[in-house]
C-alpha positions as CSV (number, residue, x, y, z in Angstrom):
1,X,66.2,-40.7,-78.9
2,X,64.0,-42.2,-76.1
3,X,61.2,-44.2,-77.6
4,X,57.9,-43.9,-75.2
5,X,54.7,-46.4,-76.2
6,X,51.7,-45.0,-74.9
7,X,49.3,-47.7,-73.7
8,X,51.8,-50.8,-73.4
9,X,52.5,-52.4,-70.7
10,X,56.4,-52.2,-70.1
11,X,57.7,-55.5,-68.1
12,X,61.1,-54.5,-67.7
13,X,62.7,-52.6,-64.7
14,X,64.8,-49.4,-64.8
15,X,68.0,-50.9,-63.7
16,X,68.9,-47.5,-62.0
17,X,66.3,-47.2,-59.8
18,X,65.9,-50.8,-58.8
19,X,67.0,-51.4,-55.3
20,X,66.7,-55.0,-53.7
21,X,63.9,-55.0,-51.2
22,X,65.7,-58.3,-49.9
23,X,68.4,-61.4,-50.9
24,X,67.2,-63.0,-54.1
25,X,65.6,-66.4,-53.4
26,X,64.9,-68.8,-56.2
27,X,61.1,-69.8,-56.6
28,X,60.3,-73.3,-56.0
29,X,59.6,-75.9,-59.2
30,X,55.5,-75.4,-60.1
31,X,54.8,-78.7,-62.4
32,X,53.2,-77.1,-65.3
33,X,50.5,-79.2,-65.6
34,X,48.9,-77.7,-62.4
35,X,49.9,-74.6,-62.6
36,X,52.2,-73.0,-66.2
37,X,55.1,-70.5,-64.9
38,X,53.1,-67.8,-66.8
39,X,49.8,-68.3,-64.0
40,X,51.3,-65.6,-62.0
41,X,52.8,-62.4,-63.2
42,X,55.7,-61.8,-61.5
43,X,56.8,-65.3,-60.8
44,X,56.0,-65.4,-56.5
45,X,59.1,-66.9,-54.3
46,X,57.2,-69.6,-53.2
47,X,54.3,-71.9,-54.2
48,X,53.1,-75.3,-53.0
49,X,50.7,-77.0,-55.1
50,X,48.4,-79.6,-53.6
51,X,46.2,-82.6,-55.6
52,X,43.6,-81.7,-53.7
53,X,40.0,-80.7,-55.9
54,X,40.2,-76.9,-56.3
55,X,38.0,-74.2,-54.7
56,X,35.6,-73.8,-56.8
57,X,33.6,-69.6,-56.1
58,X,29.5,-69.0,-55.9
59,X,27.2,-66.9,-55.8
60,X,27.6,-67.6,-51.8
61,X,31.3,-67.0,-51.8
62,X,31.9,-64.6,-49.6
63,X,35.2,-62.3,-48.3
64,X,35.4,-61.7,-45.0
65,X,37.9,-59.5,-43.0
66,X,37.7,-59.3,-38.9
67,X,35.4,-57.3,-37.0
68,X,38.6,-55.0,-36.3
69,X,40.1,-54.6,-39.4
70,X,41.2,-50.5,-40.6
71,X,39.3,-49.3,-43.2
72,X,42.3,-50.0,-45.7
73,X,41.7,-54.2,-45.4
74,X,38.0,-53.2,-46.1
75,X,38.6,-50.9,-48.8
76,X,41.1,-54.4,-50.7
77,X,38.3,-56.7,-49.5
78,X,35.6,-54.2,-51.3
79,X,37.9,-54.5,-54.7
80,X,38.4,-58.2,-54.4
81,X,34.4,-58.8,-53.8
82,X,33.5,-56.4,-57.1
83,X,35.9,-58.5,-59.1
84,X,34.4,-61.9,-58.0
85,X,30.6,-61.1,-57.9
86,X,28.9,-62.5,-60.6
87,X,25.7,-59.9,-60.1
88,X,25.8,-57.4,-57.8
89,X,28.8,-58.2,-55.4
90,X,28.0,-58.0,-51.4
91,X,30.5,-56.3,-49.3
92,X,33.0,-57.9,-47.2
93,X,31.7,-59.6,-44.3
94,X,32.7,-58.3,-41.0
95,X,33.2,-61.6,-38.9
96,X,32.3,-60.6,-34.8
97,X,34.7,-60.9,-31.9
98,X,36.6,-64.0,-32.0
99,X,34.5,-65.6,-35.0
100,X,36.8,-67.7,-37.5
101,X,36.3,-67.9,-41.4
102,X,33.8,-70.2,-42.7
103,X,33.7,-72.6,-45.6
104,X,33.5,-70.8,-48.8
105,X,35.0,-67.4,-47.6
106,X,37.8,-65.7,-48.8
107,X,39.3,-64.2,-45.5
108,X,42.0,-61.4,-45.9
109,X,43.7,-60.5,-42.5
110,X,46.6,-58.7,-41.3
111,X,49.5,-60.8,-39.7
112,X,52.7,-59.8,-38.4
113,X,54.7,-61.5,-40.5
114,X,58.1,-59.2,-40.5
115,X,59.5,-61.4,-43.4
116,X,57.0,-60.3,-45.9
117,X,57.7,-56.8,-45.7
118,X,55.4,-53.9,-46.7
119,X,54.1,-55.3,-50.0
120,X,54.4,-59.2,-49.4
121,X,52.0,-61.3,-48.8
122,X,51.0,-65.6,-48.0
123,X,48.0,-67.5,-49.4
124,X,46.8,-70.4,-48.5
125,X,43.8,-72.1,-50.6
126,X,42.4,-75.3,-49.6
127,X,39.5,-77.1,-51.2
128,X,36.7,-75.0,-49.5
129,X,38.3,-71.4,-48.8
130,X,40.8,-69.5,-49.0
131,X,43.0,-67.3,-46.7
132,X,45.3,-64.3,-47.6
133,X,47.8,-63.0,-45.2
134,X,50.1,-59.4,-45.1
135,X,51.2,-57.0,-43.1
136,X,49.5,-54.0,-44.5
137,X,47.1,-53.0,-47.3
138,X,49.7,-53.1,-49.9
139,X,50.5,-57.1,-49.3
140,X,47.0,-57.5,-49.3
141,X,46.2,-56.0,-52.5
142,X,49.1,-57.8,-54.7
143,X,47.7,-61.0,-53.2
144,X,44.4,-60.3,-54.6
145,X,46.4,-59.3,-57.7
146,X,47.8,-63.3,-57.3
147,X,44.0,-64.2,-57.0
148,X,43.1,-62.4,-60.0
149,X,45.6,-63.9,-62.1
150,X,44.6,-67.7,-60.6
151,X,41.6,-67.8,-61.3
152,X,39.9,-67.6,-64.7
153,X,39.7,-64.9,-67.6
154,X,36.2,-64.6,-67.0
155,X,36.4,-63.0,-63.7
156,X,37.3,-59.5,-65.3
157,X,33.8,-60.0,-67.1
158,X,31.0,-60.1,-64.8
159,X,28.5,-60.8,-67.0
160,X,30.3,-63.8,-69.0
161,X,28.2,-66.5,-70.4
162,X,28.9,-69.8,-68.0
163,X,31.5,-67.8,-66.2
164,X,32.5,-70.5,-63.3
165,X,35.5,-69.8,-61.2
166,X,37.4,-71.8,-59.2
167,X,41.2,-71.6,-57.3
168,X,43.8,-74.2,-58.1
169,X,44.6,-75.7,-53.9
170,X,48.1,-73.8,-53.1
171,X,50.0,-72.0,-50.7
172,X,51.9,-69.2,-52.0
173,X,54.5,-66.7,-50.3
174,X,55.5,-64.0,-52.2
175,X,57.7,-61.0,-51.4
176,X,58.6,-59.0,-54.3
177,X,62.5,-58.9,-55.2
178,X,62.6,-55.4,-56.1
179,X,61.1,-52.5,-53.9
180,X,60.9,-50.2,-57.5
181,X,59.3,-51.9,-60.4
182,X,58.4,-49.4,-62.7
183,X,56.7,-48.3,-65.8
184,X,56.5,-45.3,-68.1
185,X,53.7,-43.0,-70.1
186,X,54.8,-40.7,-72.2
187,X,51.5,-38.1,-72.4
188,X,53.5,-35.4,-73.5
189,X,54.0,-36.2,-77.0
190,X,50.6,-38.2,-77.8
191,X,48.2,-36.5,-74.7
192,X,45.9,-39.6,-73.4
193,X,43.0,-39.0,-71.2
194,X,42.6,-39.5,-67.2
195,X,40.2,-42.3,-68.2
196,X,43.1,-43.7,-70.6
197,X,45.5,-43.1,-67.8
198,X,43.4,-45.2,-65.2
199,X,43.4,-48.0,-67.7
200,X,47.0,-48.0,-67.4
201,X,47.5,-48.3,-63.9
202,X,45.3,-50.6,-63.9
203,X,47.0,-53.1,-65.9
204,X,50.1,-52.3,-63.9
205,X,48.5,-52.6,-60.7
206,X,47.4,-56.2,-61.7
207,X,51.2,-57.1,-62.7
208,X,52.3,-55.8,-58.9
209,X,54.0,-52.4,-60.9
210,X,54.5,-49.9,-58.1
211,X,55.9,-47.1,-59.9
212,X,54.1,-44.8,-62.8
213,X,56.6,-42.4,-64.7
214,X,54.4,-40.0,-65.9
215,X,56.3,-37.9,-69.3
216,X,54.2,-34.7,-68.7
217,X,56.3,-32.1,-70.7
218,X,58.5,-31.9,-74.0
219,X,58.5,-30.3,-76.8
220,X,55.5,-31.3,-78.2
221,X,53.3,-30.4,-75.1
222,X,53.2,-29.6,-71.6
223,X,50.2,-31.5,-69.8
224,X,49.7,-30.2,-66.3
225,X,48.5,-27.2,-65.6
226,X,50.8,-24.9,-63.0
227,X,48.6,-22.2,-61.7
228,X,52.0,-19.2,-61.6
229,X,52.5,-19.6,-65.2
230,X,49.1,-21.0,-67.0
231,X,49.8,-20.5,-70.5
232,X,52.2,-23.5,-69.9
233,X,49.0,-25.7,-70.3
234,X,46.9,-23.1,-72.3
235,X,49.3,-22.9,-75.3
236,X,52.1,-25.3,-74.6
237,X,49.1,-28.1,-74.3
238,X,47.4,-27.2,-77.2
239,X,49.1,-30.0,-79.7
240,X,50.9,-32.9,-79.8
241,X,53.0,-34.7,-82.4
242,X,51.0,-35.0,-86.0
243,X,49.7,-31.5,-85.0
244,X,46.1,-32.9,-83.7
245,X,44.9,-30.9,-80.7
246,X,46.5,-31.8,-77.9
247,X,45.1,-31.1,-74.2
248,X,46.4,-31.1,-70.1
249,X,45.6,-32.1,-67.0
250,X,44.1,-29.9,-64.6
251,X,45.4,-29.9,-61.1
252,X,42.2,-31.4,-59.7
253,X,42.3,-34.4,-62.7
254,X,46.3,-34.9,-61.6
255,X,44.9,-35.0,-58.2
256,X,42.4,-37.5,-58.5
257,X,44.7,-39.6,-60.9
258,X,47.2,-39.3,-58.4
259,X,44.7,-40.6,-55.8
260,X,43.3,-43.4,-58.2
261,X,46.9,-44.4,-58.6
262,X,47.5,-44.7,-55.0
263,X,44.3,-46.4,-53.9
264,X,46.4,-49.5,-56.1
265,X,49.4,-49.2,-54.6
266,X,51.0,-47.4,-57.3
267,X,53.0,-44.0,-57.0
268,X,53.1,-41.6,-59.8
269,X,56.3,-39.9,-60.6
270,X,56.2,-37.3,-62.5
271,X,58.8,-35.8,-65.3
272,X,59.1,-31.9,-66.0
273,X,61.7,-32.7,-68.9
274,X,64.8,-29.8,-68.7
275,X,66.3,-28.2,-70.1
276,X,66.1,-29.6,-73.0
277,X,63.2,-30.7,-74.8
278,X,61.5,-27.7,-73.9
279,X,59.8,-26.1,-76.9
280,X,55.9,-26.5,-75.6
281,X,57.4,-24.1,-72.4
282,X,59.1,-21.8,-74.7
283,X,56.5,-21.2,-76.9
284,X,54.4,-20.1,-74.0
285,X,56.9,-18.0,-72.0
286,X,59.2,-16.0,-74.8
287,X,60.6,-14.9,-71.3
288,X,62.4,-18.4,-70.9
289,X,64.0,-18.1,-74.4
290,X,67.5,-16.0,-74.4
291,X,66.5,-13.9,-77.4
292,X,63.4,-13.3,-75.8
293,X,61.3,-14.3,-78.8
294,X,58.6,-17.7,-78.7
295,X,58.9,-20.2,-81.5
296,X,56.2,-22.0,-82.9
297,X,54.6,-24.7,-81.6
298,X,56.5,-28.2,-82.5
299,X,54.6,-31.1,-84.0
300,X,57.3,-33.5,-85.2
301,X,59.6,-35.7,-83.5
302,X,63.4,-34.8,-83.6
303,X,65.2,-34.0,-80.7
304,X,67.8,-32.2,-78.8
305,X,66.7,-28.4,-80.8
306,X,65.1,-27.0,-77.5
307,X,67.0,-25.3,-74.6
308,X,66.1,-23.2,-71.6
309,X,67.9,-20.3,-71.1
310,X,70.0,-21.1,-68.3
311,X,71.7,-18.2,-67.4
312,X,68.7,-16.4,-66.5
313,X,67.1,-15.8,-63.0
314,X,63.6,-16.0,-64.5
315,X,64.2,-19.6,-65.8
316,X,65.2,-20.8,-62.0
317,X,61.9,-18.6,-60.7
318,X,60.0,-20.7,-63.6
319,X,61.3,-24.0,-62.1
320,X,60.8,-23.6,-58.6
321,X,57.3,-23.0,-59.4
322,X,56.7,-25.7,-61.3
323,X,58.6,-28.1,-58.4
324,X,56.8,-26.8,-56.1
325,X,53.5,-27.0,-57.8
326,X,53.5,-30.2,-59.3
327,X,55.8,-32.2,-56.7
328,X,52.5,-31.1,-54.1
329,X,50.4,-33.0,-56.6
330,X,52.7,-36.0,-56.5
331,X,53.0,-36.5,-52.6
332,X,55.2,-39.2,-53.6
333,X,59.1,-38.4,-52.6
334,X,60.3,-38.0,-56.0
335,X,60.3,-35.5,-59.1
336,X,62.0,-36.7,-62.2
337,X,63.9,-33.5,-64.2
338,X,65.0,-35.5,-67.3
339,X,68.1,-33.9,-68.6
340,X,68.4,-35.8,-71.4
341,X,69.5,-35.0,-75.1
342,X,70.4,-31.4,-74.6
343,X,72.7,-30.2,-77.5
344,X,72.2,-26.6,-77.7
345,X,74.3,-25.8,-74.1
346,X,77.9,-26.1,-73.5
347,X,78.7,-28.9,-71.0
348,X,79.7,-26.2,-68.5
349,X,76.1,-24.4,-69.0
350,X,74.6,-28.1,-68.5
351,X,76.2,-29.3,-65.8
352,X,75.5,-26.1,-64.0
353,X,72.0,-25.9,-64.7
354,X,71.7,-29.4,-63.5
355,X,73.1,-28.8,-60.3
356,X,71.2,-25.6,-59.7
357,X,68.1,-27.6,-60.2
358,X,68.9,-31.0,-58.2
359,X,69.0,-28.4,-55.5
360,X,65.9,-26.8,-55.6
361,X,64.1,-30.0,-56.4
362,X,65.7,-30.7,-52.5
363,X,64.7,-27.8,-51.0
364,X,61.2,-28.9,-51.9
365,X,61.6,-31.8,-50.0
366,X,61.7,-33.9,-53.0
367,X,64.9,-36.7,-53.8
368,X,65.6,-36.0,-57.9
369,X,65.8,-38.0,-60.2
370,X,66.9,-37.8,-63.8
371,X,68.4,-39.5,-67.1
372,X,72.2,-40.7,-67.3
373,X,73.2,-37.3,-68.5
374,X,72.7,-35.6,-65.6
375,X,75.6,-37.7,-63.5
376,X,78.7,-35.5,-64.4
377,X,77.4,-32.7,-62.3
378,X,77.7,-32.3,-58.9
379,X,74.1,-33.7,-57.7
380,X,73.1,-34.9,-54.4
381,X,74.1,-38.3,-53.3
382,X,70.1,-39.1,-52.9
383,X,69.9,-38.1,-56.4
384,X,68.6,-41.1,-58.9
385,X,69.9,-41.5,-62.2
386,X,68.4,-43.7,-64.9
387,X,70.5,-45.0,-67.8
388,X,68.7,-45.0,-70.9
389,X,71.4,-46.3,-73.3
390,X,75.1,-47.6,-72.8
391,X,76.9,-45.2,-71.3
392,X,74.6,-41.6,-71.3
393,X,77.2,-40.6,-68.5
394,X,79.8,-39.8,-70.9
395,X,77.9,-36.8,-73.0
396,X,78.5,-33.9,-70.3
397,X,82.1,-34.8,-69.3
398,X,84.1,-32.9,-71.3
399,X,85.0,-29.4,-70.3
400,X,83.5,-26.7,-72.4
């Protein structure tokens, strides 16, 4: 059984998905006492210390981008300005035509650094101000993640007693090693709020996590609402497991989730779990059940009892509505179809279904992805499989 902790903050990578972003390179020695390994979450390539006194933040500090900079280096500036004013934080400054960054400014600037990628980024902190480089808004926000982390606990609490901040002198040049680094929620079985959700991202966002897996159906709720077939979220979100009420996203909440997400650098991709673990959708729809009869809602936790029926044409109508509806929330390029733990289909039945679905999931202009089950049947090439334990490829092999 996959085991999904709501509201903790996974630091490992799904192997699967993780694709170098480029070569390995081993970060330079930091000596502790300037700077513990643990400073900067992930480790960056690169950093330089200095013995130079540190920078030590104001109430005049200011952040400063160039008089030309796109709205995206002012909307990063905005965020990195609310974190480090102390009452009510001024805007970034626009610097005029050809004017250079002044003592105690923190100057973030686009550079066209091709090494650094999308999402790297350089810093450079001397004793009286501090400038961060990247080629886009994504760089530029992980470094102010970097600058977050550097400085101080107190600068997540505006209002702390003697809260004085300061940045250690350094020059840092990070480029992450992995272009996926991922994390999962499992709102299906324990429903959390949008507020709850925003927490979470967040906490990844701060950690450079790019990727939210969002769990949004099983079989002890279905959490977004799809506007063809409503009493997915009506009934099928109605509990959760311990049999307390339950609830769903509306399309507008998933949009503005997905939205919050992105203004963070973070994509959500979501999971429609099939066709197994599936109870919350058959106890809406009897239609999707073979003997055409809904079963009670499911409050507990065991696994693998729930099966579409997958030699219906209705069941394939219900999925490409539900692609096609949620994957236009999710403007990201994927849509996760889980797979996993089915035991009430033959393998034939399985890896048929399977393929059936990888296909339409591509015909909405979406690349799949699923859990190691699903690799026996003839998907895509694109297609993305995650292993979950040892050797999940093995379940669907044998003929039957």
């Amino acid at each position: 059984m996959r085991h999904h902790l709501a509201l903790v903050l996974p630091l490992a990578i799904l192997a699967s998905a993780c694709r170098p972003a480029t070569p390995p390179a081993t970060p330079a020695p930091v000596p502790a006492r300037q700077l513990p390994v643990q400073a900067v979450i992930p480790a960056p390539r690169q950093v330089e210390l200095t013995d130079a006194a540190p920078f030590a933040l104001d109430t005049n500090t200011r952040v400063t981008i160039a008089a030309d900079a796109p709205a995206e280096v002012e909307r990063v500036a905005a965020q990195l300005a609310a974190t480090i004013g102390k009452e009510l934080p001024r805007p970034p400054l626009r610097l005029g035509p050809g004017e250079l960054p002044g003592a105690n400014t923190i100057h973030l600037a686009l550079a066209g650094n091709a090494s650094l990628g999308e999402e790297g980024y350089a810093l450079q902190v001397s004793g009286d101000r501090a400038l961060l480089t990247a080629t886009g808004g994504a760089g530029l926000f992980h470094g102010v993640q970097t600058i977050r982390q550097l400085l101080p606990w107190s600068v997540e609490h505006r209002g702390a007693i003697g809260r004085r901040l300061a940045l250690p002198t350094l020059r840092i040049v990070d480029v992450p090693r992995f272009a996926w680094r991922g994390a999962m929620l499992d709102v299906a079985r324990h429903f959390r709020t949008v507020d709850e959700v925003k927490r979470y991202v967040d906490a990844l966002a701060l950690y450079k996590i790019n990727r939210l897996h969002l769990h949004l159906a099983d079989d002890q709720g279905w959490r977004i609402e799809v506007k063809s077939w409503p009493d997915l979220a009506r009934i099928g979100g109605s509990t959760q497991v311990g049999g307390a009420g339950g609830g769903y996203y509306t399309q507008e909440q998933f949009a503005d989730l997905v939205a919050y997400a992105a203004a963070r650098y973070v994509t959500i991709v979501p999971e429609i779990d099939m066709p197994g673990h599936t109870n919350a959708a058959l106890a809406s729809y009897p239609v999707l059940n073979c003997n055409d009869q809904a079963p009670p809602l499911y409050t507990g936790t065991r696994v693998g009892f729930s099966a579409l029926c997958v030699d219906r044409d209705t069941t394939y109508a219900f999925v490409r509505d539900v692609v096609r509806e949620v994957g236009a929330l999710a403007p990201g390029p994927w849509f996760h179809i889980g797979g996993d733990e089915v035991e009430k289909l033959t393998h034939v039945q399985y890896r048929d279904f399977v393929a059936r679905v990888d296909s339409i999931v591509r015909a909405a202009g979406k690349v799949a992805i699923g859990w190691g089950e699903i690799s026996p049947a003839a998907i895509s090439p694109t297609t993305i499989v995650q292993h979950w334990r040892r050797d999940s490829a093995t379940v669907h092999v044998a003929r039957g």
